[in-house]
Wavefront OBJ file of the C-alpha trace (Angstrom):
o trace
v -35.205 -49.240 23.673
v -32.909 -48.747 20.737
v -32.069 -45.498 21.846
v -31.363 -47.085 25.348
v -28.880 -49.573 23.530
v -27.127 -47.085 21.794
v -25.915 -45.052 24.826
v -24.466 -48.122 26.290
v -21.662 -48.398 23.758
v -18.566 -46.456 23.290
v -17.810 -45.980 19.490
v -15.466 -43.157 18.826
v -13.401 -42.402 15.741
v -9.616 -41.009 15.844
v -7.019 -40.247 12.864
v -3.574 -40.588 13.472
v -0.483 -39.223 11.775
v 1.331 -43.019 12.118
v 1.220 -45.838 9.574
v -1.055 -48.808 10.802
v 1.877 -51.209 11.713
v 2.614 -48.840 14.709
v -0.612 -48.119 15.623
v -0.941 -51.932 15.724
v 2.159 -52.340 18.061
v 1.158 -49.632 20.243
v -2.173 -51.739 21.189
v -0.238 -54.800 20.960
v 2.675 -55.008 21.882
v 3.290 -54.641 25.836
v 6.277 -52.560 26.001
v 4.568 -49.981 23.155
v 1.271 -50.172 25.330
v 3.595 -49.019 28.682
v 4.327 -45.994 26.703
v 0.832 -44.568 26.695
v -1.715 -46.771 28.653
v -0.616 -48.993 31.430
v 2.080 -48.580 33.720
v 2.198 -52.705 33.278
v 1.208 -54.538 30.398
v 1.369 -57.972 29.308
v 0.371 -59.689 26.066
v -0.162 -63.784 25.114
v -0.614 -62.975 21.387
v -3.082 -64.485 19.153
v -6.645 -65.256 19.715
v -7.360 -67.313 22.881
v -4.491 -65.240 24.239
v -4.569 -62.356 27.070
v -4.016 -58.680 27.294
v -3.020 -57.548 30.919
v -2.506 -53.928 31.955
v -1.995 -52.684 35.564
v -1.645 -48.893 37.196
v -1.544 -51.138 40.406
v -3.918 -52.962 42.417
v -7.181 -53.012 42.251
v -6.560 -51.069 38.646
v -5.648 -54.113 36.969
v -6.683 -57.206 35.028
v -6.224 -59.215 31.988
v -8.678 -59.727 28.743
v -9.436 -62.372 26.634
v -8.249 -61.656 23.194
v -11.197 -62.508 21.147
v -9.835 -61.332 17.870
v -6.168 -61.105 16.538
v -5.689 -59.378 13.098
v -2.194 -57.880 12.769
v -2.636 -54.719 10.980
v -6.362 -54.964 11.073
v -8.563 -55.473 13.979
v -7.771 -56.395 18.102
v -10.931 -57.586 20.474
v -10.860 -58.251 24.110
v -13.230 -59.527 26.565
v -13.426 -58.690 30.148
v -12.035 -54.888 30.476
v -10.790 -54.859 34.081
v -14.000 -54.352 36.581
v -16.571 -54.398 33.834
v -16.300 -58.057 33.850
v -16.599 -60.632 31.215
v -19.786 -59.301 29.188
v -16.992 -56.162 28.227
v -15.719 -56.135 24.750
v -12.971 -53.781 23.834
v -12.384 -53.683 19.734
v -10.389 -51.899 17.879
v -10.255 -51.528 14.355
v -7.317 -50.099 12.159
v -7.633 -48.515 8.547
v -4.642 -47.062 6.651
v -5.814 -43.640 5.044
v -4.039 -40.982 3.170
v -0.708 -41.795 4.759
v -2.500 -41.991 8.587
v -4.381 -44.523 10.544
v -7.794 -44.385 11.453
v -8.546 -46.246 14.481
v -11.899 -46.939 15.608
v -12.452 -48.050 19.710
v -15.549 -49.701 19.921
v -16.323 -50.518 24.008
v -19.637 -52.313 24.227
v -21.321 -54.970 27.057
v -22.173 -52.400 29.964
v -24.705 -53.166 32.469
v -27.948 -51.305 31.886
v -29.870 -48.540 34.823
v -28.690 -48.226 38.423
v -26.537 -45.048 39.388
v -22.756 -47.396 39.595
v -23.440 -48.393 36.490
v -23.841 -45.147 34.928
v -20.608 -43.524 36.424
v -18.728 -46.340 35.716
v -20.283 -45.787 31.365
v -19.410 -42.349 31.705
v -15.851 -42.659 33.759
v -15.326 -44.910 30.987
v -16.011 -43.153 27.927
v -13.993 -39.991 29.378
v -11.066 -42.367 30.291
v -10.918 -43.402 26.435
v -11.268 -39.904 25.311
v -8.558 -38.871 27.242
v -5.918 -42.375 26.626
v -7.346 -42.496 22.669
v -5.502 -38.869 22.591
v -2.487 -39.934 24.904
v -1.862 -42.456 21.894
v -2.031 -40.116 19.447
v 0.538 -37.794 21.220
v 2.229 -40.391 21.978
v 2.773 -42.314 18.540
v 2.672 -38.519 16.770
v 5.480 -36.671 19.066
v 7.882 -39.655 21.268
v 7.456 -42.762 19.349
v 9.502 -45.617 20.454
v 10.801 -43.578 24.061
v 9.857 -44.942 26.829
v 7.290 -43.325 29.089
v 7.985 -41.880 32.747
v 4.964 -41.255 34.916
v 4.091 -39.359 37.836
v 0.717 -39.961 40.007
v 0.358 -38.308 42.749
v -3.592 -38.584 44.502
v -5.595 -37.597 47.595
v -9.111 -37.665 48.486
v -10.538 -34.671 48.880
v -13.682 -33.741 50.850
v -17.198 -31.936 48.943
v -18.903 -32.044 45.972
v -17.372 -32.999 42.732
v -17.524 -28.904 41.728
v -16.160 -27.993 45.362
v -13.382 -30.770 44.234
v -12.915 -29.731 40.558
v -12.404 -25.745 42.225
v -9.890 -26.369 44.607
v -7.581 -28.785 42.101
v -8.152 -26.140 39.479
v -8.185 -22.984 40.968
v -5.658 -20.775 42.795
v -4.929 -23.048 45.340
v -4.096 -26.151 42.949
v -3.475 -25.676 38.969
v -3.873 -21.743 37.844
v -2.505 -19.555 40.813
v -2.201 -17.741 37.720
v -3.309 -17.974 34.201
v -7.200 -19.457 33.071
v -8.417 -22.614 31.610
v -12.100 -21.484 32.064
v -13.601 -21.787 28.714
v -10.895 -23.088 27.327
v -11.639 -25.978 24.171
v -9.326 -28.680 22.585
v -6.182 -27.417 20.464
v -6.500 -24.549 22.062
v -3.565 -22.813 23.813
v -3.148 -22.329 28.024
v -0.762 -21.087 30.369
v -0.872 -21.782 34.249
v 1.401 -21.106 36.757
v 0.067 -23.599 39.544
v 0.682 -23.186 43.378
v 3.476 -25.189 43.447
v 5.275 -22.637 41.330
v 5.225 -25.457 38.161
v 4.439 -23.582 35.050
v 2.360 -25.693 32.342
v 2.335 -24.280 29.000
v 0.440 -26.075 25.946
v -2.031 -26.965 23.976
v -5.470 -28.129 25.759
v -6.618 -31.841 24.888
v -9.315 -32.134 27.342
v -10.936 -29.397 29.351
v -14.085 -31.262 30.880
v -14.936 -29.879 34.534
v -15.638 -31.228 36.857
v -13.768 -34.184 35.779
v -10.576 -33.703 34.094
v -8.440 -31.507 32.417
v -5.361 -32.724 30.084
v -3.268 -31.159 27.956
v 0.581 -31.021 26.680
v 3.586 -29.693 29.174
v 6.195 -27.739 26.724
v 8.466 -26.866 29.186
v 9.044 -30.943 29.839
v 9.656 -31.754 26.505
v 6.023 -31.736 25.438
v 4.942 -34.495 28.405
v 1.074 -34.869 28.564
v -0.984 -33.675 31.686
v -4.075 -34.670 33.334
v -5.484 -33.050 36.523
v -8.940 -35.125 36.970
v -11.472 -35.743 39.946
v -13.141 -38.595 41.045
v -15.518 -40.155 43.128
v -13.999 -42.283 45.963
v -15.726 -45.789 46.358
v -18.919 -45.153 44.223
v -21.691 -43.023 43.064
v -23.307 -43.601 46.855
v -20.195 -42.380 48.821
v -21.261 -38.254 47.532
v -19.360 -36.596 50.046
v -15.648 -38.221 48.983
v -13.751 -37.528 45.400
v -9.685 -38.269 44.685
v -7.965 -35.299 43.304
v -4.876 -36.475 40.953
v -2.620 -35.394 38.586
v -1.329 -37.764 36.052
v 1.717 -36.706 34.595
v 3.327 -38.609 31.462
v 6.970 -37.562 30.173
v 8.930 -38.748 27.837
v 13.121 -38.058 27.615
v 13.032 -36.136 30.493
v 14.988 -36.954 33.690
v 13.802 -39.229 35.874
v 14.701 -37.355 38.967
v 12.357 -33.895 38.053
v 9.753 -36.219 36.932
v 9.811 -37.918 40.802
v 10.510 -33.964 42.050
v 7.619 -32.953 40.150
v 5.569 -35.539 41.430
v 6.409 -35.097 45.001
v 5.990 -31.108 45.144
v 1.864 -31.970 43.807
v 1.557 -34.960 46.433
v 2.440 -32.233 49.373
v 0.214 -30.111 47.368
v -3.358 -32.548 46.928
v -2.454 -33.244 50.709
v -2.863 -29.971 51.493
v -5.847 -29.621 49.676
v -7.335 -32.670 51.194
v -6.746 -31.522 54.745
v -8.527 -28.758 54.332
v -12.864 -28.051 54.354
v -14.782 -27.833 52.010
l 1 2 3 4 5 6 7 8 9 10 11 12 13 14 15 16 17 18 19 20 21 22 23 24 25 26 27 28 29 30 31 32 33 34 35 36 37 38 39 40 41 42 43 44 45 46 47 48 49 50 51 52 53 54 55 56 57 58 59 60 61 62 63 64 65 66 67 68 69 70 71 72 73 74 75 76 77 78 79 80 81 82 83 84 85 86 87 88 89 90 91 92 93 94 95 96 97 98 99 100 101 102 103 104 105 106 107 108 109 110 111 112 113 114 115 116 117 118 119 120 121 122 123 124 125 126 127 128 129 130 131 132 133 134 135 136 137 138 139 140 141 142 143 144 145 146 147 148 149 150 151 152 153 154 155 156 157 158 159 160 161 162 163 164 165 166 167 168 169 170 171 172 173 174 175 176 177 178 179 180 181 182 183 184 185 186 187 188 189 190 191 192 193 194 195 196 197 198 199 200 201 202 203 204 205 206 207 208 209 210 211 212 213 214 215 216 217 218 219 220 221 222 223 224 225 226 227 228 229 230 231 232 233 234 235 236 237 238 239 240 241 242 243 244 245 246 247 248 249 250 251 252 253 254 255 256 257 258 259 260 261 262 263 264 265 266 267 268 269 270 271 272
């Protein structure tokens, strides 16, 4: 049973090159959090107050701050659908000139196949935003954020997904990711005749792959799958790319985004 309890609860460590006052504004403050997390945010400060973020209905929702330690320690209740059970904690130390911030995510529902895609779409959405701070507060801190999101569902399996978002017809017409761990260095020249060049920060098939964009002033990508509606719907999965850029125009960012739309179209018009 103890073993049980333990895999219900996100608690993942990650050092930052910032000093703790800006780590603590970047989960804080709502303008700082629109430069890595939300595309909306909103913040009551102070304990009894609320947190809202929004990428745009239904992905949105506001939390119950529970705890309100400048510098120190933030904790919400009620992460978006996980309801009011979900505690969200975070936990700031200053260390050799870095923070280390600790995300602690705990009150998930226990057995039942939802409820175990929604834990593990969970703890791979904080692996990948944990990092998009880090980039963030390490390489554009203080810029606002630009955003594309382009998405389509796409027929099959999550694998038959994952290989046409991936492969020739989507991300690497040429170049490989295959294999491929974090820090480690890509090239793809994708279908749409983009070229991403980088460093990987997440290469996790069939679910997501992430890393930075040189050639757009070192803007963070993420090409992830899905499923569409639930664990039960098997046949369904939304292909996106996620795009974050920071001082570069807003006009390639929307070109950019448009060229992949026609592109996860494509791919969702076509079988399996």
């Amino acid at each position: 049973m103890a073993k049980a309890e333990k895999a219900r609860v996100i608690d993942t460590t990650l050092e930052i090159a910032a000093p703790v006052e800006s780590v603590w504004k970047a989960i804080s403050d709502p303008r700082e959090l629109e430069r890595w997390f939300p595309l909306q945010a909103r913040v009551t400060p102070g304990e009894g107050g609320e947190v809202f973020m929004s990428w745009g209905p239904p992905w949105e929702g506001g939390s119950r701050i529970d705890a309100w330690e400048p510098g120190r320690r933030l904790r919400t209740r009620g992460f978006l659908e996980h309801g009011d059970a979900s505690m969200v904690e975070y936990t700031l130390e200053a260390r050799g000139g870095k923070t280390v911030l600790r995300l602690v995510h705990s009150g998930f529902a226990k057995g039942g196949d939802w409820e175990d895609e929604l834990f593990g779409g969970t703890e791979r959405g904080w692996r990948y935003e944990l990092r998009s701070l880090r980039h963030y507060l390490e390489r554009h801190a203080g810029r606002d954020r630009v955003v594309a999101w382009p998405k389509a569902p796409v027929r099959g399996t999550a694998a038959e997904a994952w290989r046409r978002l991936l492969g020739r017809e989507g991300l690497v017409r040429e170049g490989r990711i295959d294999g491929l761990a974090e820090g480690d260095r890509y090239r793809a020249v994708a279908a749409t005749g983009d070229v991403f060049e980088g460093t990987v920060v997440v290469n996790d098939p069939p679910h997501e792959f992430a890393g930075t964009v040189a050639g757009l002033n070192d803007a963070l990508l993420s090409l992830r799958t899905h499923e569409a509606g639930g664990p039960k719907e098997k046949d369904g999965h939304v292909a996106c790319l996620f795009l974050s850029t920071w001082n570069v125009p807003r006009k390639d960012v929307e070109a950019l985004g448009e060229r992949w739309r026609r592109l996860l179209d494509e791919l969702a018009a076509k079988e399996s």
